[in-house]
C-alpha positions in Angstrom: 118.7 91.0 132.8 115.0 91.6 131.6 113.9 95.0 129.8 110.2 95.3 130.3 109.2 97.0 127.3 105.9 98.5 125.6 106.0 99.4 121.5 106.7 103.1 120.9 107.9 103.8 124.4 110.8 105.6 126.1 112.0 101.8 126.4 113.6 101.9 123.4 116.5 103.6 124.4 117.0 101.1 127.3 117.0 98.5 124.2 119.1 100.1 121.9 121.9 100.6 124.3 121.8 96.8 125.6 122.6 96.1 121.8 125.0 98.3 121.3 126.8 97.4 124.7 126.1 93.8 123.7 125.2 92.5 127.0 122.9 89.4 127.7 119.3 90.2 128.0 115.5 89.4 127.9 112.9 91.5 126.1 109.5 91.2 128.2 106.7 93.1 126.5 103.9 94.7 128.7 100.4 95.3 127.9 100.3 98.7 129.5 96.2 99.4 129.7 95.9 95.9 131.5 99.2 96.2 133.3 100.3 92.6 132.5 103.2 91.5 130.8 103.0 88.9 127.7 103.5 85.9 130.1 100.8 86.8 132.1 102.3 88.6 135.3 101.2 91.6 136.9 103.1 94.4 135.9 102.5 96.2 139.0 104.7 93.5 141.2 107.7 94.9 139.2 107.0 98.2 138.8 104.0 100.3 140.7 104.2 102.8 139.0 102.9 100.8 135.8 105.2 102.6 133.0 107.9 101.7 131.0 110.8 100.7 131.2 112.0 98.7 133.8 115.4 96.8 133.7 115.3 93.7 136.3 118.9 92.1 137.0 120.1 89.6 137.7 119.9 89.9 141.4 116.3 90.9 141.1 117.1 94.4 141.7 114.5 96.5 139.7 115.6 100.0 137.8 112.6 101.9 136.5 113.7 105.2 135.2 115.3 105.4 131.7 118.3 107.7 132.2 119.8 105.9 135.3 119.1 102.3 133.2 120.8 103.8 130.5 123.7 104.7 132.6 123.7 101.3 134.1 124.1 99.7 130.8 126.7 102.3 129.9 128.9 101.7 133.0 128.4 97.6 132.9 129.9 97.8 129.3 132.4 100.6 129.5 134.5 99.5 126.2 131.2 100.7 124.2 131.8 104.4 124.6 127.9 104.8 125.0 128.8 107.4 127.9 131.7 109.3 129.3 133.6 107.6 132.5 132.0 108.1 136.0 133.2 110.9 137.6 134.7 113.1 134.8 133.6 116.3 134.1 131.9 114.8 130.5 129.4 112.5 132.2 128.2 115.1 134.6 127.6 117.2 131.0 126.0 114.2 129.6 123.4 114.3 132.9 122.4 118.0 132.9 
């Protein structure tokens, strides 16, 4: 997986729960006024909207809004408690 990632962004909670899930991942940082990321690429390919934070995965499948990629992470690493299970009455009071 590959967190795009601006300093002092609503991507930091995206990165915190990858750690505390302790799943595999790459930190990419974007330059958000020119809308490239450090290596050069055009931000806008992954996400055209142009803001942070974007979670690629593996299968190239792009996740751009931080509450659904923090309950992506939650639900790939279940043992980490970092949200209720699926379908119980305590994650649908964690999402209102």
């Amino acid at each position: 997986m590959k967190l795009y990632f601006a300093p002092g962004t609503c991507a930091h909670s995206p990165h915190i729960a990858l750690r505390e899930a302790g799943l595999p991942f790459e930190l990419v940082r974007v330059d958000l006024k020119t809308k490239q990321t450090a290596d050069g690429r055009d931000y806008l390919a992954i996400n055209p909207n142009g803001y942070v934070p974007a979670l690629e995965l593996d299968d190239g499948t792009i996740l751009t809004e931080g509450p659904a990629i923090v309950q992506y992470i939650a639900d790939q690493a279940p043992q980490s408690g970092l949200a209720p299970v699926n379908g119980t009455i305590a994650r649908y009071q964690l999402q209102s």
